[in-house]
PDBQT receptor file of N, H, CA, C and O in Angstrom, charges set to zero:
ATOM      1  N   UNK A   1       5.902 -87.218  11.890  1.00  0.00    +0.000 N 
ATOM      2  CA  UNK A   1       6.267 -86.405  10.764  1.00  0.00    +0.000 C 
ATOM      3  C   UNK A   1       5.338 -86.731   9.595  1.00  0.00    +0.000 C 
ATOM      4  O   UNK A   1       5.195 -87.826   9.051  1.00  0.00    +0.000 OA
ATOM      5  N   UNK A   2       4.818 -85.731   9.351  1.00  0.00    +0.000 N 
ATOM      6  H   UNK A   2       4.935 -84.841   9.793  1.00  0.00    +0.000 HD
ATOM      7  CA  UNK A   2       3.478 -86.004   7.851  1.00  0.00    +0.000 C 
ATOM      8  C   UNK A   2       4.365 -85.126   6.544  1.00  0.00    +0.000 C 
ATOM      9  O   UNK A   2       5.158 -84.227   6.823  1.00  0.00    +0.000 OA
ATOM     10  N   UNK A   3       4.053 -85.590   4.999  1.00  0.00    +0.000 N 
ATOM     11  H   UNK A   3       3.409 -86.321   4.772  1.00  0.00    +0.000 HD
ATOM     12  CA  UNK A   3       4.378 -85.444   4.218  1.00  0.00    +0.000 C 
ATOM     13  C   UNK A   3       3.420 -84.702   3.527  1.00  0.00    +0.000 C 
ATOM     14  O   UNK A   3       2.370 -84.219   3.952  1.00  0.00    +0.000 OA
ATOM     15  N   UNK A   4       3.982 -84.665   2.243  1.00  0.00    +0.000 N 
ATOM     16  H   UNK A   4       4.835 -85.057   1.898  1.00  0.00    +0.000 HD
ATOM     17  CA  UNK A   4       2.536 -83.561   1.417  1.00  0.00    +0.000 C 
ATOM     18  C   UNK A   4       3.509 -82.835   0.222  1.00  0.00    +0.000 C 
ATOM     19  O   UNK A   4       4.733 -82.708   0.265  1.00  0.00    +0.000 OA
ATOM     20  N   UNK A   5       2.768 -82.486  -0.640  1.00  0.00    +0.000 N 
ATOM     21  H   UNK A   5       1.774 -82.589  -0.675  1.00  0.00    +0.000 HD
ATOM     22  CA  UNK A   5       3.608 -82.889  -1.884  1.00  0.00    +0.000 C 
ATOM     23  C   UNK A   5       2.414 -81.559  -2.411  1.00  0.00    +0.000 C 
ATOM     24  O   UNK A   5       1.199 -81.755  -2.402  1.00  0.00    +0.000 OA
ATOM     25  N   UNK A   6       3.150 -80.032  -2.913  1.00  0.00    +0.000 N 
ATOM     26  H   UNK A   6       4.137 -79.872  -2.921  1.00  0.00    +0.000 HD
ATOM     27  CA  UNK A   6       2.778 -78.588  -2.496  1.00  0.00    +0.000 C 
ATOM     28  C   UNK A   6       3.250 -78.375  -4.150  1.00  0.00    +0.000 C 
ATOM     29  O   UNK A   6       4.173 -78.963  -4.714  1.00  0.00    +0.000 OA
ATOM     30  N   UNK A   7       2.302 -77.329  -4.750  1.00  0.00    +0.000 N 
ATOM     31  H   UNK A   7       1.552 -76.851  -4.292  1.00  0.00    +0.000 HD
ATOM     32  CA  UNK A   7       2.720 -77.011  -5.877  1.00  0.00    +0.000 C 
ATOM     33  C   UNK A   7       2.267 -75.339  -5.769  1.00  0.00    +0.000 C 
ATOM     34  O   UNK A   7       1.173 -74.865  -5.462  1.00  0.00    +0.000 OA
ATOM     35  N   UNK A   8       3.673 -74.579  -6.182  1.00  0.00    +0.000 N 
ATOM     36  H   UNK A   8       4.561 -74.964  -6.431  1.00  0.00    +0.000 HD
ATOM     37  CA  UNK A   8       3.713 -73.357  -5.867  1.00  0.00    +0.000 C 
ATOM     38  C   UNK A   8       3.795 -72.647  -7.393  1.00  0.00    +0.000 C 
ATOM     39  O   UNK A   8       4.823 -72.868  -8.033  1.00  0.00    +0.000 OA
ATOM     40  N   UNK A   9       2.491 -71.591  -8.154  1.00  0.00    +0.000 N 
ATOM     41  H   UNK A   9       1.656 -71.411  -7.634  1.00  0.00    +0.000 HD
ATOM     42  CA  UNK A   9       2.360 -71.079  -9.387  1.00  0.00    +0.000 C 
ATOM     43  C   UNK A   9       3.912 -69.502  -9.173  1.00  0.00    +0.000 C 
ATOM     44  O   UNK A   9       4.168 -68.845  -8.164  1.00  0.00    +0.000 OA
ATOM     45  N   UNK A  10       4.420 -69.453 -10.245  1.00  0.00    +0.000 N 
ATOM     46  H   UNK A  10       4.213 -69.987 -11.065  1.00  0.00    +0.000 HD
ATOM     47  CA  UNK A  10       5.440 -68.190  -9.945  1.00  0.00    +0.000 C 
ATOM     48  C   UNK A  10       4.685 -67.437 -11.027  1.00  0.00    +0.000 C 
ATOM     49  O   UNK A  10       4.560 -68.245 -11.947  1.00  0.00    +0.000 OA
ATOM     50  N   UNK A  11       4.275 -66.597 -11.274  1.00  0.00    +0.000 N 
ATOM     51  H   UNK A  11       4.377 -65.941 -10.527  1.00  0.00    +0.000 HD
ATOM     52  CA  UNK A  11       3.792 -65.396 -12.687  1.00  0.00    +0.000 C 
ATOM     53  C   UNK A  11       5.373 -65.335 -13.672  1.00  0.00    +0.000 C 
ATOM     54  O   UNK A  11       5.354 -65.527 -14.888  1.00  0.00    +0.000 OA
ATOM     55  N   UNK A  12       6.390 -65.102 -13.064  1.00  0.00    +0.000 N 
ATOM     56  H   UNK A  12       6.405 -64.945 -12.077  1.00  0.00    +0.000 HD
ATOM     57  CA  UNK A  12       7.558 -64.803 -13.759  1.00  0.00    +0.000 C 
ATOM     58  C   UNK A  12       8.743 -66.074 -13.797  1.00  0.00    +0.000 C 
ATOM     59  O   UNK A  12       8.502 -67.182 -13.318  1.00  0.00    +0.000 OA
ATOM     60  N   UNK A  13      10.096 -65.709 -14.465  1.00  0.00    +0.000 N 
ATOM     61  H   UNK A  13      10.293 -64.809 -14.854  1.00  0.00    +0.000 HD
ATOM     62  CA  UNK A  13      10.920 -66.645 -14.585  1.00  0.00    +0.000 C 
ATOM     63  C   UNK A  13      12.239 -66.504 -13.410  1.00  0.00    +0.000 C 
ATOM     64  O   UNK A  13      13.267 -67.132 -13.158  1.00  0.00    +0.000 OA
ATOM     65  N   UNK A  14      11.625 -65.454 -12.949  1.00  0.00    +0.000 N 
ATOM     66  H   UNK A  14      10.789 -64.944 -13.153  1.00  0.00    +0.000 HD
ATOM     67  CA  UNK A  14      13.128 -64.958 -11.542  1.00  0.00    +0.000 C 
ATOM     68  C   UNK A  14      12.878 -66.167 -10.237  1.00  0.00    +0.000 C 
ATOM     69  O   UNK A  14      11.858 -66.731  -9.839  1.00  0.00    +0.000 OA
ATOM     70  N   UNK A  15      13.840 -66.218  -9.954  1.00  0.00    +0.000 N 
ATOM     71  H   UNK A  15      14.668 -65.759 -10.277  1.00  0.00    +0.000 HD
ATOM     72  CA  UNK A  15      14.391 -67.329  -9.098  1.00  0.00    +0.000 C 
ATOM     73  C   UNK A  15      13.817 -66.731  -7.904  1.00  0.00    +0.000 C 
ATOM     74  O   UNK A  15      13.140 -67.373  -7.102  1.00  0.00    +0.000 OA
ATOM     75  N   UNK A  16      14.170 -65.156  -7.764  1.00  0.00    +0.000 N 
ATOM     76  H   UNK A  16      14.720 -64.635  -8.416  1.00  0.00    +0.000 HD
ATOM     77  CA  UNK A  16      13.818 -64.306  -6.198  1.00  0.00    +0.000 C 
ATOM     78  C   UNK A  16      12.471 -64.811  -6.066  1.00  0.00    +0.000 C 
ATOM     79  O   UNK A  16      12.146 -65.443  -5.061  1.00  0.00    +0.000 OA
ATOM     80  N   UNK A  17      11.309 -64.474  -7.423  1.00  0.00    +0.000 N 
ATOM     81  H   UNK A  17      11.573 -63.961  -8.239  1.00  0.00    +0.000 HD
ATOM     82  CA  UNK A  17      10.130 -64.310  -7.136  1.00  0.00    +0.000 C 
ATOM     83  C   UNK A  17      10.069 -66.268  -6.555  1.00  0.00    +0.000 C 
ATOM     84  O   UNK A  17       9.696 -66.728  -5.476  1.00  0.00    +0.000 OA
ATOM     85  N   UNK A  18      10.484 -66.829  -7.523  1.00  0.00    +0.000 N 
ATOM     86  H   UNK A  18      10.788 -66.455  -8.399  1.00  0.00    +0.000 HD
ATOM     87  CA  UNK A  18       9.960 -68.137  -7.082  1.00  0.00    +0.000 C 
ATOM     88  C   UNK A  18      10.209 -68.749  -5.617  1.00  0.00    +0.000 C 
ATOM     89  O   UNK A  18       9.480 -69.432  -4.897  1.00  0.00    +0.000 OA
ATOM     90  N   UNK A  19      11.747 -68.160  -5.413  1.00  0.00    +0.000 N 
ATOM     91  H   UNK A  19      12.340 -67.605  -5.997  1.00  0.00    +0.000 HD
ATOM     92  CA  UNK A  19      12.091 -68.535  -3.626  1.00  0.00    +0.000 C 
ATOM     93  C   UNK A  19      10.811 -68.020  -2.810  1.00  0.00    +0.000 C 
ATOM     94  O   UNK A  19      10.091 -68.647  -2.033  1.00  0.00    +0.000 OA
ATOM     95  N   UNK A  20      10.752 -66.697  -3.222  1.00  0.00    +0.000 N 
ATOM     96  H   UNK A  20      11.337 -66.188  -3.853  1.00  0.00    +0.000 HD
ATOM     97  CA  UNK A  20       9.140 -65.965  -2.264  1.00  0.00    +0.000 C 
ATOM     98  C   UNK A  20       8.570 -66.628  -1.766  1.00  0.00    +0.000 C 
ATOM     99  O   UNK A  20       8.415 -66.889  -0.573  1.00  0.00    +0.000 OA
ATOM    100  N   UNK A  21       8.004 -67.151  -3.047  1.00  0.00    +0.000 N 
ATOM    101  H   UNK A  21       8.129 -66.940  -4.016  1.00  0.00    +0.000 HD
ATOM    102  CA  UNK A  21       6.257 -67.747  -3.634  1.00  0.00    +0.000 C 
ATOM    103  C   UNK A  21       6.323 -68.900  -2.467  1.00  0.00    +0.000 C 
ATOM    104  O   UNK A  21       5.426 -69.034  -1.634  1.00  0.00    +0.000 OA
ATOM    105  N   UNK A  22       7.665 -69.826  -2.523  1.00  0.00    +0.000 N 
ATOM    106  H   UNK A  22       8.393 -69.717  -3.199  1.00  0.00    +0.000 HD
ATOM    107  CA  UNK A  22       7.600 -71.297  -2.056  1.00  0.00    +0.000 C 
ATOM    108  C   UNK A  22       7.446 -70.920  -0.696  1.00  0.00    +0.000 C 
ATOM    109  O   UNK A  22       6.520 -71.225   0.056  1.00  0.00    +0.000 OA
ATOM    110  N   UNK A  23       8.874 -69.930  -0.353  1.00  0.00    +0.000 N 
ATOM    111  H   UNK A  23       9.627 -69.682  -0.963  1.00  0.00    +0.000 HD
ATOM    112  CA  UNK A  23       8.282 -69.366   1.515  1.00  0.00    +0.000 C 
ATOM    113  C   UNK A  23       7.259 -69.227   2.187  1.00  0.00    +0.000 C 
ATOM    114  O   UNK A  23       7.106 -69.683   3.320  1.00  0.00    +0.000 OA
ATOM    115  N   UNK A  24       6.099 -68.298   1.282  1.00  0.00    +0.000 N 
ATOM    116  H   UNK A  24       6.224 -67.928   0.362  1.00  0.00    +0.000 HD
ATOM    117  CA  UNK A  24       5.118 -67.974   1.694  1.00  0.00    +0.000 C 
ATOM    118  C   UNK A  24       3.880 -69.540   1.608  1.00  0.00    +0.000 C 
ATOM    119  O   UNK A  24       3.054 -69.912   2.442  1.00  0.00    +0.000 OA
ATOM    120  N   UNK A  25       4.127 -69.941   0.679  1.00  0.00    +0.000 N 
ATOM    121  H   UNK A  25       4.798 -69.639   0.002  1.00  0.00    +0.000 HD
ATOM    122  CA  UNK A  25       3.296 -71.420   0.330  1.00  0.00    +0.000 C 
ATOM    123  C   UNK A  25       3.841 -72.475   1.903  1.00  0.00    +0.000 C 
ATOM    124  O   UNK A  25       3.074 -73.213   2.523  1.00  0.00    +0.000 OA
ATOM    125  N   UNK A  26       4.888 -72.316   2.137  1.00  0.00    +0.000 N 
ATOM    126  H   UNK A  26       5.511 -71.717   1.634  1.00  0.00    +0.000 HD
ATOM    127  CA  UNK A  26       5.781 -73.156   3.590  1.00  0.00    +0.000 C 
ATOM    128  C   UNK A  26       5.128 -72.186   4.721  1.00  0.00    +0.000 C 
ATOM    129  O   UNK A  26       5.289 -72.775   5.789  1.00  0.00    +0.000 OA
ATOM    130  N   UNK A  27       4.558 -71.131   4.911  1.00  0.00    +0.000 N 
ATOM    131  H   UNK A  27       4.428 -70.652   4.043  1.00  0.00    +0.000 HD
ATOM    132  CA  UNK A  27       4.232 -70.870   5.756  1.00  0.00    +0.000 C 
ATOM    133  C   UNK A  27       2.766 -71.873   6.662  1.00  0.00    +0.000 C 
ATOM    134  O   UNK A  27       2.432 -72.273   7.777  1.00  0.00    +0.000 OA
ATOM    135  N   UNK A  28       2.452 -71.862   5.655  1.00  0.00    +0.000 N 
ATOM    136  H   UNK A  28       2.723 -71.537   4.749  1.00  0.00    +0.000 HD
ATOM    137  CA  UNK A  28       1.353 -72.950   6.310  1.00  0.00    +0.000 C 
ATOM    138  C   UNK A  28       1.269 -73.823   6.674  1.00  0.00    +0.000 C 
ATOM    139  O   UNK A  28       0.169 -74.340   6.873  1.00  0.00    +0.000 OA
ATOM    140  N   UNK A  29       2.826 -74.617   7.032  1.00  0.00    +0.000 N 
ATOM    141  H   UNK A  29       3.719 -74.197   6.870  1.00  0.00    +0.000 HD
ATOM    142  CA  UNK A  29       2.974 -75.940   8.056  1.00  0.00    +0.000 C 
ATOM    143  C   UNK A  29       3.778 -75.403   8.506  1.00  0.00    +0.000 C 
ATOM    144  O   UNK A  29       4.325 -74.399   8.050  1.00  0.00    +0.000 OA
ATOM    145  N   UNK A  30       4.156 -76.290  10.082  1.00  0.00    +0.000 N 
ATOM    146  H   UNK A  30       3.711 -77.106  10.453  1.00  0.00    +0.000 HD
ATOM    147  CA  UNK A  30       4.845 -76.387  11.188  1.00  0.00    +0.000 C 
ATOM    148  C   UNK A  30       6.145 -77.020  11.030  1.00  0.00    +0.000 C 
ATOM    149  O   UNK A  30       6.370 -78.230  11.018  1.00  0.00    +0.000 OA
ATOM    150  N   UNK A  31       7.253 -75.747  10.870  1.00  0.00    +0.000 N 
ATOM    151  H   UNK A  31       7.071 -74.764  10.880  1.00  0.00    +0.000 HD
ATOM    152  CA  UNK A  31       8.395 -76.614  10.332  1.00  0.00    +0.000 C 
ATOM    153  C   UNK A  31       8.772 -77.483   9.371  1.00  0.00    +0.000 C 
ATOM    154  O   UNK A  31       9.115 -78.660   9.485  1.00  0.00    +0.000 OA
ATOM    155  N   UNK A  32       8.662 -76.670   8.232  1.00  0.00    +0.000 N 
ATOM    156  H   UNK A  32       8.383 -75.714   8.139  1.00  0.00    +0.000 HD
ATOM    157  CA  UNK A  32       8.701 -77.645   7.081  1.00  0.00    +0.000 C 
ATOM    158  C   UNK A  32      10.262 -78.188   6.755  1.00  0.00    +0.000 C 
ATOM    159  O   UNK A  32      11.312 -77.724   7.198  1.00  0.00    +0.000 OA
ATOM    160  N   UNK A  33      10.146 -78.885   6.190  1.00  0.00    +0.000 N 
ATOM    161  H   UNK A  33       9.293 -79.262   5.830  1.00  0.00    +0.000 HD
ATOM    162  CA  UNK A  33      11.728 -79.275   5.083  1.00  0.00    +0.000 C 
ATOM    163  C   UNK A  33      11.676 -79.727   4.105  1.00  0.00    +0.000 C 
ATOM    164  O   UNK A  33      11.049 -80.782   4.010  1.00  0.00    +0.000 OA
ATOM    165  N   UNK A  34      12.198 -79.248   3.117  1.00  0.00    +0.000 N 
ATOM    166  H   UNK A  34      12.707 -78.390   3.194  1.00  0.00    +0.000 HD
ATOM    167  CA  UNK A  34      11.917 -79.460   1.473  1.00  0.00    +0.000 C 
ATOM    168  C   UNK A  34      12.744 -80.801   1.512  1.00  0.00    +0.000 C 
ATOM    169  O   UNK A  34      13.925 -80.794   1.860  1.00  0.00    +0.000 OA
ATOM    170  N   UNK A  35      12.032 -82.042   1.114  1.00  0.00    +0.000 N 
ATOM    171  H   UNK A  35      11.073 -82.048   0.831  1.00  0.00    +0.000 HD
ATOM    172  CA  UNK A  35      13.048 -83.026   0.455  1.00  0.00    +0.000 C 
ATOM    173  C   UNK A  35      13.034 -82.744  -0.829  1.00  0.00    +0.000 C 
ATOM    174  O   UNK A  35      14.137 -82.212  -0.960  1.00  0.00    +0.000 OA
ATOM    175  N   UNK A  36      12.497 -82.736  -1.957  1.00  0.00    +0.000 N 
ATOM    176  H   UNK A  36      11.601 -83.169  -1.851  1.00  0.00    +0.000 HD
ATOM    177  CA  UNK A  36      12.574 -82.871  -3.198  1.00  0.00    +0.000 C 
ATOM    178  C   UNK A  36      11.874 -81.322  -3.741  1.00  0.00    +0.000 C 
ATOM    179  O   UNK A  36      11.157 -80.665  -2.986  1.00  0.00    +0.000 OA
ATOM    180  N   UNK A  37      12.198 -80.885  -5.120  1.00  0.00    +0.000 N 
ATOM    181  H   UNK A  37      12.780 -81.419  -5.734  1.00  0.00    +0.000 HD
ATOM    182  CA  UNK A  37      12.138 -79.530  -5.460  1.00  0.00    +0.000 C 
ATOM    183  C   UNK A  37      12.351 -79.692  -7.068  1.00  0.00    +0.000 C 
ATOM    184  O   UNK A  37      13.437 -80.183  -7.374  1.00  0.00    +0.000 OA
ATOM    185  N   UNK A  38      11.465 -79.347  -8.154  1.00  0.00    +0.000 N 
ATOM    186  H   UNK A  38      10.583 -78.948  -7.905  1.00  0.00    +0.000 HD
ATOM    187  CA  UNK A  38      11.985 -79.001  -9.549  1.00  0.00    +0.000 C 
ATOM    188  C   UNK A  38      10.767 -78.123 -10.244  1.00  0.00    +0.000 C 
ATOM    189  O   UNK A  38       9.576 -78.202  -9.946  1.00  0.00    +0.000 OA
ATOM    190  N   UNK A  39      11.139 -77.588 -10.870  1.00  0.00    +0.000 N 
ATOM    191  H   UNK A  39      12.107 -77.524 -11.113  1.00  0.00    +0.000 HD
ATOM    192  CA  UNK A  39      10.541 -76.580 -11.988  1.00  0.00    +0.000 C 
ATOM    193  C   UNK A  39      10.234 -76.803 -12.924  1.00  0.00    +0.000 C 
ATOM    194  O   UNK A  39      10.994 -77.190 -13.811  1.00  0.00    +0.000 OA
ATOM    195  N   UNK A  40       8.756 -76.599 -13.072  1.00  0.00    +0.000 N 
ATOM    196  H   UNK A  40       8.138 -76.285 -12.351  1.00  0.00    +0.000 HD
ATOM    197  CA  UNK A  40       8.493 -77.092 -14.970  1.00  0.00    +0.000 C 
ATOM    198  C   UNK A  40       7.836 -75.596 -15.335  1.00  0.00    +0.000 C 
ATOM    199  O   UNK A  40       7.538 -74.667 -14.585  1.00  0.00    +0.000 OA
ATOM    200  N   UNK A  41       7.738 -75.726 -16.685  1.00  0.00    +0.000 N 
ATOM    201  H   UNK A  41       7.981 -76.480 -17.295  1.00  0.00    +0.000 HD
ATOM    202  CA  UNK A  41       6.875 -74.408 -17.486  1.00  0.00    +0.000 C 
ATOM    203  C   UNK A  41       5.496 -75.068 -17.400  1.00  0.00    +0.000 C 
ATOM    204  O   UNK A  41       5.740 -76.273 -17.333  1.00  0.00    +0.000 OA
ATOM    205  N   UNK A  42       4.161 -74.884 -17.368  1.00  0.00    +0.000 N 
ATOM    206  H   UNK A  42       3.963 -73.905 -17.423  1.00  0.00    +0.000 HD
ATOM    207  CA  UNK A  42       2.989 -75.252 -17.157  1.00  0.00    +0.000 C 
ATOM    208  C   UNK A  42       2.966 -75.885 -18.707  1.00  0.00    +0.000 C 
ATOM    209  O   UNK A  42       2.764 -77.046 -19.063  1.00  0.00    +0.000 OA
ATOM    210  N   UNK A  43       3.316 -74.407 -19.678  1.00  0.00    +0.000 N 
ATOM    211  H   UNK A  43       3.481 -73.463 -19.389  1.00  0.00    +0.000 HD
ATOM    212  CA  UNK A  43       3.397 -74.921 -21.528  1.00  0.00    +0.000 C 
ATOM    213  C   UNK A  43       4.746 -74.355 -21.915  1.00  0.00    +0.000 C 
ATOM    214  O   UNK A  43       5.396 -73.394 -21.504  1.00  0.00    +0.000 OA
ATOM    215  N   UNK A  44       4.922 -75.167 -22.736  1.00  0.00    +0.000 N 
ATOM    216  H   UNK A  44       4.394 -75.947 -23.069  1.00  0.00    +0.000 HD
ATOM    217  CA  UNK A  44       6.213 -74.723 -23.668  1.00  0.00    +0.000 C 
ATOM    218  C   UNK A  44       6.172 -73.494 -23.731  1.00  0.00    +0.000 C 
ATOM    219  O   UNK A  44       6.966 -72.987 -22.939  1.00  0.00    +0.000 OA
ATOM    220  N   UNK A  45       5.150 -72.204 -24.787  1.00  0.00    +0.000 N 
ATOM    221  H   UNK A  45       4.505 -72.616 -25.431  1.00  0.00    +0.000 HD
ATOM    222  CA  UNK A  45       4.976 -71.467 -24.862  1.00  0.00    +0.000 C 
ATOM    223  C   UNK A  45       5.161 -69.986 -23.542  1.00  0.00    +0.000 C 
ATOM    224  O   UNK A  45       5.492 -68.801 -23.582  1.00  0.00    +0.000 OA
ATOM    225  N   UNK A  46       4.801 -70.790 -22.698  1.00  0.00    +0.000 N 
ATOM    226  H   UNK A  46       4.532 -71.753 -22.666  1.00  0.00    +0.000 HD
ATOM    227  CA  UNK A  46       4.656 -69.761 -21.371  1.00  0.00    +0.000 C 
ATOM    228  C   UNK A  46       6.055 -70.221 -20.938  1.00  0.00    +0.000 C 
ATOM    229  O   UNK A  46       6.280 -69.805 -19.802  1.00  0.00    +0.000 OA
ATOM    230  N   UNK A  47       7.024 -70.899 -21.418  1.00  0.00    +0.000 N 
ATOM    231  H   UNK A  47       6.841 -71.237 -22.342  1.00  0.00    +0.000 HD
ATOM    232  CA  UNK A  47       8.303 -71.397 -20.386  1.00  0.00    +0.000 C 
ATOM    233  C   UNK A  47       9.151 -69.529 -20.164  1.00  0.00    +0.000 C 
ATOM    234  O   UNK A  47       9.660 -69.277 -19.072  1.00  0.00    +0.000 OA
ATOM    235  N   UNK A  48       9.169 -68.784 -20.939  1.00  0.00    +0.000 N 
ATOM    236  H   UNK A  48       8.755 -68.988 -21.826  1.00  0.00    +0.000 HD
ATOM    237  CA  UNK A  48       9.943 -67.519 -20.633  1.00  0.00    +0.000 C 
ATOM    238  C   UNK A  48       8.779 -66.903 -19.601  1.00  0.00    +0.000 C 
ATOM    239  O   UNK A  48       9.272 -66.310 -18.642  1.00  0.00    +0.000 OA
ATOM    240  N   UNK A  49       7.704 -66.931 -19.625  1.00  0.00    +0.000 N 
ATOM    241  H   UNK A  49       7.303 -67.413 -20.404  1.00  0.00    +0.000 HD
ATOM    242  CA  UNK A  49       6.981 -65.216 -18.729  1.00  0.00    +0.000 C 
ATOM    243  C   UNK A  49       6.152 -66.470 -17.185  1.00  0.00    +0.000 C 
ATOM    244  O   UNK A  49       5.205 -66.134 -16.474  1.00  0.00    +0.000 OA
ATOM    245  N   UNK A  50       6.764 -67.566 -17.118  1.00  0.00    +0.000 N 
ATOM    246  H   UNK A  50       7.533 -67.838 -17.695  1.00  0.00    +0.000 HD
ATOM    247  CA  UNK A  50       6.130 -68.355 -15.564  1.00  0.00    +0.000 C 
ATOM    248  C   UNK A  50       6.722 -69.620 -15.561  1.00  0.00    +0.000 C 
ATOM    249  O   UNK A  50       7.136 -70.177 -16.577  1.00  0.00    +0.000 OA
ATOM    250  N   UNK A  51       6.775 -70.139 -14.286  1.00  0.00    +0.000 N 
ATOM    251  H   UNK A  51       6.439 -69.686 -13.461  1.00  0.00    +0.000 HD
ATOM    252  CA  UNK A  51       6.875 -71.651 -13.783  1.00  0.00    +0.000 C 
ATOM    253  C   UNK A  51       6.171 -71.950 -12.662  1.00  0.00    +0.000 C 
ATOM    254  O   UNK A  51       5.500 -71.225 -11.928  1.00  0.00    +0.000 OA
ATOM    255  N   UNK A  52       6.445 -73.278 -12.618  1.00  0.00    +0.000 N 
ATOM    256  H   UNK A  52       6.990 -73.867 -13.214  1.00  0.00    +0.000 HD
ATOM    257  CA  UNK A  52       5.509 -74.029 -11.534  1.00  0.00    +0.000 C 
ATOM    258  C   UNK A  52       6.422 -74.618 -10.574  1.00  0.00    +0.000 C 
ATOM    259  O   UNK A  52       7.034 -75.370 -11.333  1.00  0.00    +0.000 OA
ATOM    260  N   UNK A  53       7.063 -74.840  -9.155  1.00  0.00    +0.000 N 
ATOM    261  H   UNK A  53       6.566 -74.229  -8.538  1.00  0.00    +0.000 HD
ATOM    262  CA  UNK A  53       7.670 -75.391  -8.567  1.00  0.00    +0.000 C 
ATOM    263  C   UNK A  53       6.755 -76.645  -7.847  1.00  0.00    +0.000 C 
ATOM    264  O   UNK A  53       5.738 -76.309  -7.240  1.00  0.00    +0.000 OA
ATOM    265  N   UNK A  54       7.061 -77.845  -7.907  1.00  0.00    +0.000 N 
ATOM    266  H   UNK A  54       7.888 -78.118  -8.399  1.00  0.00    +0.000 HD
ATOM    267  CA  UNK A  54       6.950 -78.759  -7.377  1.00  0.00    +0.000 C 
ATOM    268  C   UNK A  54       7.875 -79.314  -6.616  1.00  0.00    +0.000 C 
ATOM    269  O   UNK A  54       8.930 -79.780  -7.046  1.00  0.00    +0.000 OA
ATOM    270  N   UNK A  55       7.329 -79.276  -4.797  1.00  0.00    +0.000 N 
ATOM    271  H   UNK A  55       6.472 -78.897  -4.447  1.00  0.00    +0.000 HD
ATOM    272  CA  UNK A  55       7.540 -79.568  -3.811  1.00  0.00    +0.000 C 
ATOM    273  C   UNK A  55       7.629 -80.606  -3.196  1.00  0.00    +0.000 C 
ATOM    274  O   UNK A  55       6.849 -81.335  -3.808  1.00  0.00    +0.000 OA
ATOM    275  N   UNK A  56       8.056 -81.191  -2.383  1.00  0.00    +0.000 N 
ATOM    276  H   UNK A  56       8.690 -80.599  -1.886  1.00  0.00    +0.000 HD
ATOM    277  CA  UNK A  56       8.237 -82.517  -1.589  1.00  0.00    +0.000 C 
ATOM    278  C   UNK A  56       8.337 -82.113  -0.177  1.00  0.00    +0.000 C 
ATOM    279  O   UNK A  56       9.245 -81.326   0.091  1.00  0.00    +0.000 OA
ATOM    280  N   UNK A  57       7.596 -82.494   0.738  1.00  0.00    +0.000 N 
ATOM    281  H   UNK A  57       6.858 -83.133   0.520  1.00  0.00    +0.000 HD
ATOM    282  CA  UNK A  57       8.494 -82.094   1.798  1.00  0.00    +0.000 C 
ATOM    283  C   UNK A  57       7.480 -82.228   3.195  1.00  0.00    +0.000 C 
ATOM    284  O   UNK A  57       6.280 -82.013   3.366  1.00  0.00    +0.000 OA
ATOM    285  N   UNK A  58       8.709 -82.745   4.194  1.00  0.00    +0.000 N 
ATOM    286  H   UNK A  58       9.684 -82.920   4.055  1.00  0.00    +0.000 HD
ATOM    287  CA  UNK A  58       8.010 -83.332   5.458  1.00  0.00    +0.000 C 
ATOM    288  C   UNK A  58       7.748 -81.955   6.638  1.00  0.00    +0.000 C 
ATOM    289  O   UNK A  58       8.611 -81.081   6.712  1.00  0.00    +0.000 OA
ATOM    290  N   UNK A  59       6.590 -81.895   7.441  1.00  0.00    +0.000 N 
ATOM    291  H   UNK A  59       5.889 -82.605   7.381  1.00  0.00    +0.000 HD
ATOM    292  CA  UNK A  59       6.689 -81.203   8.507  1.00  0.00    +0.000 C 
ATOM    293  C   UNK A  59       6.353 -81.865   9.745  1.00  0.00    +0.000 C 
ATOM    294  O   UNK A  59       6.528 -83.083   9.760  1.00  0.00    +0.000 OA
ATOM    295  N   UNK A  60       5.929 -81.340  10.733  1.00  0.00    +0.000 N 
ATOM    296  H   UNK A  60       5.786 -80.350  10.721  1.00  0.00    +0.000 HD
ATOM    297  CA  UNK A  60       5.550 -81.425  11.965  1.00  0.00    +0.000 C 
ATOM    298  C   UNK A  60       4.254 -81.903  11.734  1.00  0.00    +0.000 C 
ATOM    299  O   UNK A  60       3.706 -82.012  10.638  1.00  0.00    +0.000 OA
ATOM    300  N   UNK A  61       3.743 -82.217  12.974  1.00  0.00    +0.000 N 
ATOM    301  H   UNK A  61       4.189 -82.129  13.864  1.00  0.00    +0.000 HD
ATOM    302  CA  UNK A  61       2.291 -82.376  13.104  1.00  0.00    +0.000 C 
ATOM    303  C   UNK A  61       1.893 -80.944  13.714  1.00  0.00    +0.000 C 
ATOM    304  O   UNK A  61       0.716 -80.687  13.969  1.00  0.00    +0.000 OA
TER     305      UNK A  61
């Protein structure tokens, strides 16, 4: 089991778009599983129109 630590950009503040974003970013390993998960604004300023999700999480080889 290998680890790797994935940072997914969202354009907006909707939760839908951000679930997407992370799916499509998880597509590129083999069975992933999120251990750890939180959201920051990149800047204060931009915290209403984007976020950044930071990922944790083990897959397959």
């Amino acid at each position: 089991m290998k680890r790797d630590l994935i940072t997914v950009d969202v354009k907006t503040n909707s939760l839908r778009d951000a679930e997407t974003a992370l799916r499509h970013a998880l597509g590129a390993y083999k069975n992933p599983r999120v251990v750890a998960l939180t959201a920051v604004g990149p800047n204060w300023w931009q915290w209403s129109s984007r976020m950044q999700l930071l990922a944790a999480i083990e897959f397959d080889d």
